[in-house]
ChimeraX commands (.cxc) that place a marker at each C-alpha (Angstrom):
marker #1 position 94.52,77.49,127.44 radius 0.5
marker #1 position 95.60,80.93,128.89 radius 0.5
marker #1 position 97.18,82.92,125.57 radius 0.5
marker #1 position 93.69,81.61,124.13 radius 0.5
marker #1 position 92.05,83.31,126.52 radius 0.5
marker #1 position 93.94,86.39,126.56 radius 0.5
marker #1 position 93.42,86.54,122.53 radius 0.5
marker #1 position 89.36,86.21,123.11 radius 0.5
marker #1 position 89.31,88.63,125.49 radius 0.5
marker #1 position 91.50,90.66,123.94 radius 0.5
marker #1 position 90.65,94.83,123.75 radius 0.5
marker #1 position 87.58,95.50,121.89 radius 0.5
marker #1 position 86.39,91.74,122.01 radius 0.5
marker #1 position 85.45,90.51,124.93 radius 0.5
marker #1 position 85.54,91.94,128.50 radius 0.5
marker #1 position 87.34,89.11,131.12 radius 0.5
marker #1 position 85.22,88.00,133.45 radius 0.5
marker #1 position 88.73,86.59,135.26 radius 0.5
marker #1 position 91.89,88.36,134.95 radius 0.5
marker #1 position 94.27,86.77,132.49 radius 0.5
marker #1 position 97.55,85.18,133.60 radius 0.5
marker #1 position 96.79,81.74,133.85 radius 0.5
marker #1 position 97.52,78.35,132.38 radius 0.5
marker #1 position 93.79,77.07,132.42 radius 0.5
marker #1 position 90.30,78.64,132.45 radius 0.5
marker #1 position 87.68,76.00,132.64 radius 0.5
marker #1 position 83.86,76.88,131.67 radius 0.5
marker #1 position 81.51,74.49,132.90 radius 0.5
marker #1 position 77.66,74.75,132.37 radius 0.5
marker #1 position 75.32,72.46,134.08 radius 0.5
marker #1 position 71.40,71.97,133.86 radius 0.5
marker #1 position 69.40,70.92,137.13 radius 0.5
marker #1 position 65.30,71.24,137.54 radius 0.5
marker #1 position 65.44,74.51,140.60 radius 0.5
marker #1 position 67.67,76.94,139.89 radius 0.5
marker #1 position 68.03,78.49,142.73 radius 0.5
marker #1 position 69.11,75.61,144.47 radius 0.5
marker #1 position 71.27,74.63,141.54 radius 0.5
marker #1 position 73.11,77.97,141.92 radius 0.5
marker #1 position 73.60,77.22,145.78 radius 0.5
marker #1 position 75.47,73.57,144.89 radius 0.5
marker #1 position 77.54,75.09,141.98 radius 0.5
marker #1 position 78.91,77.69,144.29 radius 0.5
marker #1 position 79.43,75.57,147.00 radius 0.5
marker #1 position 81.34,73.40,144.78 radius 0.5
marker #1 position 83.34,76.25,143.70 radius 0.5
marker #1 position 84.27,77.41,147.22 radius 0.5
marker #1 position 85.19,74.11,147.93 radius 0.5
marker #1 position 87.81,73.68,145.04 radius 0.5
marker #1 position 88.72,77.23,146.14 radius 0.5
marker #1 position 89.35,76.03,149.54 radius 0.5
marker #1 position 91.39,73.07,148.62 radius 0.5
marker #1 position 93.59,75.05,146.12 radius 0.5
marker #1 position 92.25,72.68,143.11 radius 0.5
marker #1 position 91.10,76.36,141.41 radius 0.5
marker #1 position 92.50,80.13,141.24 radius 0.5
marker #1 position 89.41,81.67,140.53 radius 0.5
marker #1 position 86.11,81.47,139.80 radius 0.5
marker #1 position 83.56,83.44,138.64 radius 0.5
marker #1 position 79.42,82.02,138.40 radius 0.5
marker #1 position 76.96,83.17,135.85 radius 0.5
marker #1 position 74.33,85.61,138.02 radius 0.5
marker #1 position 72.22,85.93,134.75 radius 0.5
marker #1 position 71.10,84.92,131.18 radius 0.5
marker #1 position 73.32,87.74,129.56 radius 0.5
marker #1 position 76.46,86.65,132.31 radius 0.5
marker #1 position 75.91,83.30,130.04 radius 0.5
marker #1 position 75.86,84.59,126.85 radius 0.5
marker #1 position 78.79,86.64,127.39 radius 0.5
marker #1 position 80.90,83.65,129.15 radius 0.5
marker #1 position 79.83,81.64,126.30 radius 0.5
marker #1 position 80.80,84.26,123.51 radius 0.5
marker #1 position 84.79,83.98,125.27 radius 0.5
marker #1 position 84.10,80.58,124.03 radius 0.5
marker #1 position 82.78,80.11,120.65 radius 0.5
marker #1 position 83.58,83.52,119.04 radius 0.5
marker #1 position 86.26,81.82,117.28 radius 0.5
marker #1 position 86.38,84.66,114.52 radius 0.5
marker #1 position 88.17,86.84,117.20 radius 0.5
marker #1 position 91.57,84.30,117.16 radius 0.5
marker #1 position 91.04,84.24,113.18 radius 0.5
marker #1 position 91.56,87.73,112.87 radius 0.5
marker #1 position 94.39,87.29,114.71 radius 0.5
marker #1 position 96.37,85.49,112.53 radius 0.5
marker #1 position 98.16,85.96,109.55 radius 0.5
marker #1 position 96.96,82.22,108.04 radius 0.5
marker #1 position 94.51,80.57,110.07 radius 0.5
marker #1 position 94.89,76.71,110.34 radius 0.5
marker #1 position 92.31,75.14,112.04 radius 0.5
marker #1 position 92.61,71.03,113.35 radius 0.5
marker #1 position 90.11,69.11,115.29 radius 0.5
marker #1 position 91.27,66.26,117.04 radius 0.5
marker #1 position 89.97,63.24,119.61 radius 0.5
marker #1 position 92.44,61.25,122.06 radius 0.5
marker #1 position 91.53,59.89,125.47 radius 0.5
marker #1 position 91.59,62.21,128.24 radius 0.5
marker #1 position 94.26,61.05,130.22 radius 0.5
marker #1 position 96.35,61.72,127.37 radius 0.5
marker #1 position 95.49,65.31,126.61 radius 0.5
marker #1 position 97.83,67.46,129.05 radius 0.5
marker #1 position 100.64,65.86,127.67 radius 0.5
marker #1 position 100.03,65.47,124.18 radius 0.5
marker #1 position 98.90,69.76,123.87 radius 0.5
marker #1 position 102.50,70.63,126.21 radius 0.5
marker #1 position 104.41,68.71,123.55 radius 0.5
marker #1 position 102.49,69.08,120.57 radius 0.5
marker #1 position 102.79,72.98,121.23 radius 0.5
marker #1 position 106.24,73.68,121.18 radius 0.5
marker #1 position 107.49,71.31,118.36 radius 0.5
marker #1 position 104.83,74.00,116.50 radius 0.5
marker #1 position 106.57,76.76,117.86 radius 0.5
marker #1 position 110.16,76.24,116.62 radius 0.5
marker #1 position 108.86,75.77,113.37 radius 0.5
marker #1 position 109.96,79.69,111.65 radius 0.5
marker #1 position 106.88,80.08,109.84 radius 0.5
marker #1 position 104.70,79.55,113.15 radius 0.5
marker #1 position 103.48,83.12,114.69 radius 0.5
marker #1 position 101.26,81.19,117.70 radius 0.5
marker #1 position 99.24,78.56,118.47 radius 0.5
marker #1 position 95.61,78.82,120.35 radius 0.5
marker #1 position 94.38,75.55,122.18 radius 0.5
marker #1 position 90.88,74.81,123.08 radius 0.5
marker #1 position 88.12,72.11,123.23 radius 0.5
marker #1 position 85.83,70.02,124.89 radius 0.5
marker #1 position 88.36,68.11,127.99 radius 0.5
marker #1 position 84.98,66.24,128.53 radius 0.5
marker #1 position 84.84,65.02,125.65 radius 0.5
marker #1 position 88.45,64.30,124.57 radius 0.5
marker #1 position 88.02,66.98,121.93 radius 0.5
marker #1 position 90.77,69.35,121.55 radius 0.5
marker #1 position 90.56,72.47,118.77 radius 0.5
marker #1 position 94.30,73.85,117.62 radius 0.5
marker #1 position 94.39,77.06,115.69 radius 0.5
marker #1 position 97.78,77.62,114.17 radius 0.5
marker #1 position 98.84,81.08,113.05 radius 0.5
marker #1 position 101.26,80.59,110.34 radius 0.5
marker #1 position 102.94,83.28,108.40 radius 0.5
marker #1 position 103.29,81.38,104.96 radius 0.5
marker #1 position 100.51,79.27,102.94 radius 0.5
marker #1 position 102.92,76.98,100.90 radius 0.5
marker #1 position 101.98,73.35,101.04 radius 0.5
marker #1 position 105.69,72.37,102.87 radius 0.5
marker #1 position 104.55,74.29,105.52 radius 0.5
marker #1 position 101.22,73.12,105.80 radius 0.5
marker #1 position 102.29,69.43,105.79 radius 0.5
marker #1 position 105.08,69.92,108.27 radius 0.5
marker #1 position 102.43,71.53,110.94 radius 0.5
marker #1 position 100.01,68.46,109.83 radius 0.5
marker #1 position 102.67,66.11,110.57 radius 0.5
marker #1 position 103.34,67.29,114.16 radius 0.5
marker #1 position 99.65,67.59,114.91 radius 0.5
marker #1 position 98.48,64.18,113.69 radius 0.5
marker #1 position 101.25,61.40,113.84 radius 0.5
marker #1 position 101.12,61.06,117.27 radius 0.5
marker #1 position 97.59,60.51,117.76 radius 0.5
marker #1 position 97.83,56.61,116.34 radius 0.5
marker #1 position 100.01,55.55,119.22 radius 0.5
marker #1 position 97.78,57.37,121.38 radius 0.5
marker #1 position 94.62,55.80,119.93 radius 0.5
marker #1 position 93.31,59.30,119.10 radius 0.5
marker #1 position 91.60,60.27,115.73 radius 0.5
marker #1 position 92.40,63.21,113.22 radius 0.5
marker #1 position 88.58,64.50,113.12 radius 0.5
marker #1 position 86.53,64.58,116.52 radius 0.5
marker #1 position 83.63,66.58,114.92 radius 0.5
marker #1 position 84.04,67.96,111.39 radius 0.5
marker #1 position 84.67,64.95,109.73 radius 0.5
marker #1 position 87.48,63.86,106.85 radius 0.5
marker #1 position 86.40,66.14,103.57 radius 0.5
marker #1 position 89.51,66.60,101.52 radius 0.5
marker #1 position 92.19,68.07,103.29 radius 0.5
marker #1 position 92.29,65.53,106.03 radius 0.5
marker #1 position 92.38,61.82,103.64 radius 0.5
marker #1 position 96.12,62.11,103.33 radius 0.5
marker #1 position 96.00,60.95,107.15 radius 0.5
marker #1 position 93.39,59.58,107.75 radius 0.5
marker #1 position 96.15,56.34,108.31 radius 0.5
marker #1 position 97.03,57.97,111.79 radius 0.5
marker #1 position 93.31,56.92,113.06 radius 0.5
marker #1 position 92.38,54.07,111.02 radius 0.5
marker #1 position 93.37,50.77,109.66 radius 0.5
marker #1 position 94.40,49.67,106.40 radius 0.5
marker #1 position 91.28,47.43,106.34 radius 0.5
marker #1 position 88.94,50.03,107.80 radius 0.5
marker #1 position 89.92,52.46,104.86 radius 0.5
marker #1 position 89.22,49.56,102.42 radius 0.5
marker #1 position 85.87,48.59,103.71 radius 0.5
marker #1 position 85.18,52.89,103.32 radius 0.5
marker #1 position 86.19,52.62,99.92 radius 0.5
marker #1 position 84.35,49.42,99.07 radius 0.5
marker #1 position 81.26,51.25,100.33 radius 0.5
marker #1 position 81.29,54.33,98.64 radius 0.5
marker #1 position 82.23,52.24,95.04 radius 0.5
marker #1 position 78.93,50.39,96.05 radius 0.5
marker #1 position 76.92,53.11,96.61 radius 0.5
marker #1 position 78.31,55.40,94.01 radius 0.5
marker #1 position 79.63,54.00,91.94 radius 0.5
marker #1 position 79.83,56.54,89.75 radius 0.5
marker #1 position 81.34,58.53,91.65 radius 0.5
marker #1 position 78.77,62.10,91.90 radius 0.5
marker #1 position 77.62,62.06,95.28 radius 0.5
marker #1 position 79.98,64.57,97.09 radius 0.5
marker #1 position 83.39,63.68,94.66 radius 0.5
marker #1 position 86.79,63.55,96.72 radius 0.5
marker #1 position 85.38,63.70,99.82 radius 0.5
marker #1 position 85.22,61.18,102.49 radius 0.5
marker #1 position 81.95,60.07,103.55 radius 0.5
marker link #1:1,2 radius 0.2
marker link #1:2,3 radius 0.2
marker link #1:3,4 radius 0.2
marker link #1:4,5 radius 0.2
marker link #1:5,6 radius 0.2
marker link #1:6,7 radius 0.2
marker link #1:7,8 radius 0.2
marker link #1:8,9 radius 0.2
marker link #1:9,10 radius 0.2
marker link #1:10,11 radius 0.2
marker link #1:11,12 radius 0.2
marker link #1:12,13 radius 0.2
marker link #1:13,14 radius 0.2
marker link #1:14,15 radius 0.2
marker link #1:15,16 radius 0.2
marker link #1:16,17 radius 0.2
marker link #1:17,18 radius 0.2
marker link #1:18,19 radius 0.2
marker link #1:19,20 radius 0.2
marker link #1:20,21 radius 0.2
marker link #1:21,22 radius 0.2
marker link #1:22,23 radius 0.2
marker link #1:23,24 radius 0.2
marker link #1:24,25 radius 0.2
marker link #1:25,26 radius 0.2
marker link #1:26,27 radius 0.2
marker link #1:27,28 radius 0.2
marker link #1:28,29 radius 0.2
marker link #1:29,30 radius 0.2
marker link #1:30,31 radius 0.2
marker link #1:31,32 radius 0.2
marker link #1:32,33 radius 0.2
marker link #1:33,34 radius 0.2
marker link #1:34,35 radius 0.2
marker link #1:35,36 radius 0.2
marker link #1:36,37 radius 0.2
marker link #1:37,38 radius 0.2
marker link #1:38,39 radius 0.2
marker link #1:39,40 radius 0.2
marker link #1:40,41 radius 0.2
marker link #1:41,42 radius 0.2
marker link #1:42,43 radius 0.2
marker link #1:43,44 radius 0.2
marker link #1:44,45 radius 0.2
marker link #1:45,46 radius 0.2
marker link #1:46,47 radius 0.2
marker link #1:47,48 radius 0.2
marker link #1:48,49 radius 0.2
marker link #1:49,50 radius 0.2
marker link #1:50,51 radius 0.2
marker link #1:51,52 radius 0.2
marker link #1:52,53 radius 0.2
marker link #1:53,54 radius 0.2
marker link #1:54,55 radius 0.2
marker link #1:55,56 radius 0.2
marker link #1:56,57 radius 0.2
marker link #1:57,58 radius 0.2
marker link #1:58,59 radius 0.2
marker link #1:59,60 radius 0.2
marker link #1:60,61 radius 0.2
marker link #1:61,62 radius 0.2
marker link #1:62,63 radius 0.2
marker link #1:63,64 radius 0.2
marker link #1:64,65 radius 0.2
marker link #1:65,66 radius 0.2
marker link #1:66,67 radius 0.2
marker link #1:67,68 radius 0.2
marker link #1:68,69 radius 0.2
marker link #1:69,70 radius 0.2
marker link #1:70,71 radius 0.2
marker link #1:71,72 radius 0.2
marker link #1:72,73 radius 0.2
marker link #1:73,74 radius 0.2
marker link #1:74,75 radius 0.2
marker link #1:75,76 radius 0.2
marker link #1:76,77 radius 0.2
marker link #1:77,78 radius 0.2
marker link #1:78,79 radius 0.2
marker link #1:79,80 radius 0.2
marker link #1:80,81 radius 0.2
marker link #1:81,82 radius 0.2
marker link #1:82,83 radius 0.2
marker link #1:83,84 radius 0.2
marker link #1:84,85 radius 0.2
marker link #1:85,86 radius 0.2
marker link #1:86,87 radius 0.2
marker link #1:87,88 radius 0.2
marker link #1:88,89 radius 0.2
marker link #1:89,90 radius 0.2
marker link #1:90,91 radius 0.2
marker link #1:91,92 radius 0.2
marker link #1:92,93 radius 0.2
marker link #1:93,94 radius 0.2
marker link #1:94,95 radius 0.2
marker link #1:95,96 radius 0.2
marker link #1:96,97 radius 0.2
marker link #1:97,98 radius 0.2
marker link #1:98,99 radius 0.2
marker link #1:99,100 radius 0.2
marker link #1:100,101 radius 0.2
marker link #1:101,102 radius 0.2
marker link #1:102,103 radius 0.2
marker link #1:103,104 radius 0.2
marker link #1:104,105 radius 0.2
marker link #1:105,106 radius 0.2
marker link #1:106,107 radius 0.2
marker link #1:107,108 radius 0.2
marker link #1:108,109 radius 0.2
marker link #1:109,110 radius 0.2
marker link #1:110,111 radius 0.2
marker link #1:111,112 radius 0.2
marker link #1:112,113 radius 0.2
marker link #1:113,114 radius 0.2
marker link #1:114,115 radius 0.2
marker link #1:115,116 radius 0.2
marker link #1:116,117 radius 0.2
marker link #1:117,118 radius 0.2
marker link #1:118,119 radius 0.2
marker link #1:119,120 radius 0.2
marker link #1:120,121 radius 0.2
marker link #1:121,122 radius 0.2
marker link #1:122,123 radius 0.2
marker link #1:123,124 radius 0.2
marker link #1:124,125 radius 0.2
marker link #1:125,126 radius 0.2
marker link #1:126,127 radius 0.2
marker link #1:127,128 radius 0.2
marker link #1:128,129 radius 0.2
marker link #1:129,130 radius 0.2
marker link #1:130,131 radius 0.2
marker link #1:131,132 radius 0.2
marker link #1:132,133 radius 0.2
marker link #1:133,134 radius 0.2
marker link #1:134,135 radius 0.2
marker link #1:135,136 radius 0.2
marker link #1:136,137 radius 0.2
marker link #1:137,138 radius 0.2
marker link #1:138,139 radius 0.2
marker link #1:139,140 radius 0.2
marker link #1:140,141 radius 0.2
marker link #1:141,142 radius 0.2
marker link #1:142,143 radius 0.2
marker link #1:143,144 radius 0.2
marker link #1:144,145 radius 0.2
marker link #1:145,146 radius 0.2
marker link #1:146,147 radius 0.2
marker link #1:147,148 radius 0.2
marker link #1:148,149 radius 0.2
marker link #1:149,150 radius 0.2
marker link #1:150,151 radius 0.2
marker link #1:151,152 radius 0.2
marker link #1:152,153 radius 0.2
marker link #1:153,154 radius 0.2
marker link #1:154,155 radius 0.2
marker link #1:155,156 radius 0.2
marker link #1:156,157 radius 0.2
marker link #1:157,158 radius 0.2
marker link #1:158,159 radius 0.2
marker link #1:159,160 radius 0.2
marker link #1:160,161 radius 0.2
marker link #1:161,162 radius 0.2
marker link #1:162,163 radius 0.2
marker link #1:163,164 radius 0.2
marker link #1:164,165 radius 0.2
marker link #1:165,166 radius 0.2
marker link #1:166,167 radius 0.2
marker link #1:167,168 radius 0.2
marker link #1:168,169 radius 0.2
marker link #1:169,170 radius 0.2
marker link #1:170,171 radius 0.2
marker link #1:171,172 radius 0.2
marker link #1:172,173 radius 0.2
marker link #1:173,174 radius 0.2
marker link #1:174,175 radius 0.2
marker link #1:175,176 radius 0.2
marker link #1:176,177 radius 0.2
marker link #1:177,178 radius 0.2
marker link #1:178,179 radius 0.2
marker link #1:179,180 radius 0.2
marker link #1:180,181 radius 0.2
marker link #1:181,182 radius 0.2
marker link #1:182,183 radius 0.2
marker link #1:183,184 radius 0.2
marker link #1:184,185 radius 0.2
marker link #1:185,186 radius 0.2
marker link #1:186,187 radius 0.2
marker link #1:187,188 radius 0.2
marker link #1:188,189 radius 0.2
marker link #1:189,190 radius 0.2
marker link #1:190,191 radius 0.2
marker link #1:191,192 radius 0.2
marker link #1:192,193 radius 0.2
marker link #1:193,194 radius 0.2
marker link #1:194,195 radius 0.2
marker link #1:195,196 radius 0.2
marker link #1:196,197 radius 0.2
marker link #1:197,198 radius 0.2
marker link #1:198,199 radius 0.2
marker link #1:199,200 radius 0.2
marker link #1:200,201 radius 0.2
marker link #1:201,202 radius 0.2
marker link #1:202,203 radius 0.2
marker link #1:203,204 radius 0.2
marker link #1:204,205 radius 0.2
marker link #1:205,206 radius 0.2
marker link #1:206,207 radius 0.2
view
């Protein structure tokens, strides 16, 4: 999402391989056995969505380091923590048809909320993976249950889940009802009393 972008490119981090401004910037890696001719077809492809207005802009990797440094815009997640005041980080899974208009209301519900500086939006599309980092200005727990609340109780109508790749731990068990069933979360517990049932193999958490 484009204020994402502008904050990971931002002075001193790293340099914008496409001028900011925009709504969306996509990166898309692919893996083919020549190359060369690889290169050709992604190009082509690009010209193509150029031509038929589905793109803006484009810019293709030339070199290892042009991959390395698209990459870092990516995952140099550090750069948006810095950023905030309190960092609050979710990681969430709902089907992709769903995404565009879950983030463009999901985002401004977190906005009106006074203690709620920005919010940064990212992910895997592919994969129906979408990241939210919430700069908040306070760490009470009201205000960390109210951004919760807007985040996650939408994605059980939407057939999404509250954890796409980090998994429950602790903070997340209080809602873990927005992506599974009663019964599911008894047949969890039923398995971790049966295989600890003492209860020392990673306490609190959810395995």
């Amino acid at each position: 999402w484009g204020n994402t972008y502008e904050c990971m490119t931002a002075p001193e981090s790293v340099n914008q391989p496409i001028p900011a401004g925009n709504k969306f910037y996509v990166l898309l890696e692919s893996l083919g056995s020549n190359q060369a001719s690889d290169q050709n077809q992604l190009e082509s492809l690009l010209e193509t969505a150029l031509e038929k207005d589905m793109i803006l802009d484009a810019v293709p990797a030339q070199t290892a380091s042009d991959l390395v440094w698209f990459w870092r815009i990516r995952e140099d997640v550090h750069v948006i923590k810095s950023a905030c005041v309190h960092d609050h980080h979710f990681d969430i899974s709902l089907p992709i048809s769903t995404i565009g208009e879950y983030v463009d209301q999901t985002i401004p519900k977190l906005q009106e909320l006074p203690f709620v500086n920005a919010v940064y939006t990212f992910g895997h599309v592919a994969d129906g993976n979408i990241h939210f980092i919430v700069d908040r200005s306070t760490s009470d727990t009201q205000s960390i249950k109210a951004i919760n609340d807007i985040v996650y109780q939408p994605l059980k109508n939407l057939n999404g889940s509250i954890s796409a790749e980090h998994g429950i731990g602790v903070h997340k068990k209080d809602y873990l009802k927005f992506s599974r069933s009663e019964s599911e979360i008894n047949l969890m517990q039923q398995m971790k009393k049966t295989l600890d049932p003492k209860g020392i193999l990673n306490p609190r958490n959810i395995f």
